[in-house]
C-alpha positions, 0 to 999 in steps of 0.5 A: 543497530547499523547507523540509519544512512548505513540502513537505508542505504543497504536496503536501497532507500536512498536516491539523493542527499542533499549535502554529505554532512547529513550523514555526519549529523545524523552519526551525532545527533537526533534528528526531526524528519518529515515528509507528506502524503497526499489525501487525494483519495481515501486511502494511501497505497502500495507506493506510499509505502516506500515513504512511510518505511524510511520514517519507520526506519528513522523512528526505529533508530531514535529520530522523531518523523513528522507525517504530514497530511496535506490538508491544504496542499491537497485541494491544490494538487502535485504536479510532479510525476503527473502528466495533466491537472488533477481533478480539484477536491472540496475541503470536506473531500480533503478533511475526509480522506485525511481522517482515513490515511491517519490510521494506515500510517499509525500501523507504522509509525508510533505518534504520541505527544512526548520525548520522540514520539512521531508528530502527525500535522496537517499543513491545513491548520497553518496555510489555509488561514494564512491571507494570500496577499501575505503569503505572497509578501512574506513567502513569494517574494524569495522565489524566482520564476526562473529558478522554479522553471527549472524544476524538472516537475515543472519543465516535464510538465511544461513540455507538454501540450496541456501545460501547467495552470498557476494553481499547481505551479504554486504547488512548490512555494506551499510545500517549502513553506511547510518546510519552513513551518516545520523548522521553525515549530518542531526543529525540523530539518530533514525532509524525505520523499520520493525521487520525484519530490527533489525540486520541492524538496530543495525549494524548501531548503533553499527558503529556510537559508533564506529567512532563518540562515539555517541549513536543512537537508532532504532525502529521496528514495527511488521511484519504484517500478518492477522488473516489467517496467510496472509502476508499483502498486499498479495492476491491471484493476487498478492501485493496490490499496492500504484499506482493506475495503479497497483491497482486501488482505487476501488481494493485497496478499496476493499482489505480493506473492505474485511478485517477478523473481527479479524484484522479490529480495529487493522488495524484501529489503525495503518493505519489510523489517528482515535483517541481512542474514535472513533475505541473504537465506531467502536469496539463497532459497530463490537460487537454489529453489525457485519453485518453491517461491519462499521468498515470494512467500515470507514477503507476501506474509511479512507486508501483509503482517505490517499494513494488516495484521498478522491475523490478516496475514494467517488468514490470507495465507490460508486462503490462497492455499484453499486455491491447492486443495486445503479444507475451507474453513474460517473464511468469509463470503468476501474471502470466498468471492476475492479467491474464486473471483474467475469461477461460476456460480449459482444463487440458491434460496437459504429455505431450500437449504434449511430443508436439506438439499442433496449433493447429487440434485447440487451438483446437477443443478450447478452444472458441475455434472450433465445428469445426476446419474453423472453426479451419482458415478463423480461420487462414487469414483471419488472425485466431487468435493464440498468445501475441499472434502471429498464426499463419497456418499450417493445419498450425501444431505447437504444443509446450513451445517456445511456453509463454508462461510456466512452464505457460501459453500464451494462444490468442486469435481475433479481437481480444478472445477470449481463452483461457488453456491451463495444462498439468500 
């Protein structure tokens, strides 16, 4: 196995280092590393992913991760990478959306109580108890207004109109704290994060050479945007979520599959665990075959697989090739209505199907045929389909057998005319 900065560097993960003798250190030693997610919402998304892959990576390579859950930091709110103040959310908000993200990073990462088994913590149990008047005795003192200033995630934020309030200027003092938390109870001395994090990230550094005259070190992934300048995991309805109540497997798949050739082989390297030789093929299959779109492929299937499950993925897969034809079966009501989201459809009574309904009243019904003599000569000539099967029976009796979910069957005329039929 290649060394992990080797690794991280190849597959791109890496922006900046804080001091060269990182690397040294972790050629000789195994590391404790952390890093923090947000609990803003209930669920992390596709650019969190880029955080949780290098603590993977680490883990994978002998190194403990710590994920911290910013319990307490998240009731204040980031100003990096935000262009006004967020909205507060209450403790039991926080509390909430914590308990949800717990079980998306424990898709990636293996937490445990021995040896090198990954940590999750929630700096909540240690800054929401600490008295304020302390905190600024013992923490605040060692910051200069000055130096915080000229953070870059303060300065942008600064220039504009709105400003910065002090509760999320002292945003910075809280994370470098956690820094010092970690260090001084797991050993920790490693932080990662995104590109965006370097001026808390150093903040927290410079604290522990402070109080401990210790050096600690960070690392910084770039911020991810696609070929059209597109922040990543953003579309136009909105974030691409990791909880399949918010995006399901079959949307998240389609996120990926849809992916610009100029981003696919290295999102591949980044969000998924495929060796050099095989994203080299998959190039090598972009060149040559661009049509084909493997590699759009692989990675839709292959990140799908990792935040799911491969069922999930299996599953996904064949619901975007129901979209070319292929017979419908094992799909829910939810997987009918996210690939037929664009196409018509009617509501019928379950009773009325239970008696037996015939194609050609369904197809005049739902307006796929003008008359049911145009519904009689669709038949005949081949073209009306139920579920992706061609029906070529006049007197076809359609009933709850052909369900092509709980509540759902999908008629189609021609090629590409679809029409949803739900029942209640």
């Amino acid at each position: 196995m290649e060394h992990i900065i080797e690794e991280l560097r190849w597959r791109g993960f890496i922006e900046q280092v804080s001091s060269e003798e990182l690397e040294r250190l972790l050629a000789s030693e195994k590391l404790t590393c952390y890093a923090g997610f947000d609990p803003s919402a209930s669920s992390l998304h596709v650019g969190n992913l880029l955080v949780i892959m290098i603590l993977s990576h680490f883990q994978r390579h002998g190194h403990r991760p710590i994920a911290l859950i910013g319990g307490a930091t998240g009731m204040i709110g980031d100003p990096s990478g935000k262009s006004k103040e967020r909205n507060l959310l209450t403790e039991e908000d926080v509390a909430q959306n914590a308990s949800c993200i717990k079980g998306q990073l424990a898709r990636f990462i293996e937490f445990g109580s021995g040896g090198r088994d990954a940590l999750l913590v929630n700096n909540g149990d240690w800054l929401i108890p600490y008295r304020f008047i302390h905190f600024l005795r013992d923490i605040g003192k060692h910051f200069r207004i000055g130096d915080m200033l000229a953070k870059e995630s303060v300065r942008n934020r600064m220039d504009r109109e709105e400003g910065i309030s002090y509760t999320e200027f002292s945003y910075m003092i809280m994370q470098a704290y956690d820094f010092l938390h970690l260090f001084d109870s797991h050993g920790c001395l490693l932080q990662v994060g995104g590109n965006d994090q370097w001026g808390n990230i150093t903040a927290g550094i410079e604290l522990i050479r402070r109080l401990r005259a210790a050096q600690a070190y960070g690392l910084t992934a770039p911020l991810m945007t696609t070929s059209t300048g597109q922040k990543l995991g953003k579309t136009e309805e909105g974030s691409v979520w990791l909880d399949p109540s918010r995006t399901s497997p079959y949307q998240f798949y389609q996120y990926w599959v849809r992916c610009d050739d100029r981003d696919v082989i290295k999102y591949l390297s980044l969000f998924t665990y495929l060796g050099r030789e095989e994203i080299a093929s998959m190039a090598e299959s972009l060149r040559d075959n661009p049509e084909k779109r493997e590699a759009q492929k692989r990675l839709a299937f292959e990140v799908t697989s990792l935040v799911h499950s491969p069922g999930d993925a299996q599953k996904a897969l064949q619901a975007s090739q129901v979209l070319y034809g292929e017979e419908i079966r094992g799909l829910s009501d939810r997987d009918l209505e996210d690939i037929f989201s664009e196409v018509p459809s009617t509501l019928k009574n379950l009773a009325g199907l239970e008696a037996g309904i015939k194609l050609v009243e369904l197809l005049c019904d739902t307006g796929l045929t003008p008359s049911k003599g145009a519904a009689r000569k669709l038949i005949s000539q081949g073209g009306a389909y139920l579920n992706n099967r061609r029906e070529d029976s006049v007197d076809r009796l359609i009933d709850t057998r052909d369900l092509a979910s709980e509540h759902t069957m999908v008629l189609r005329s021609g090629k590409k005319n679809y029409h949803l039929v739900r029942f209640h």
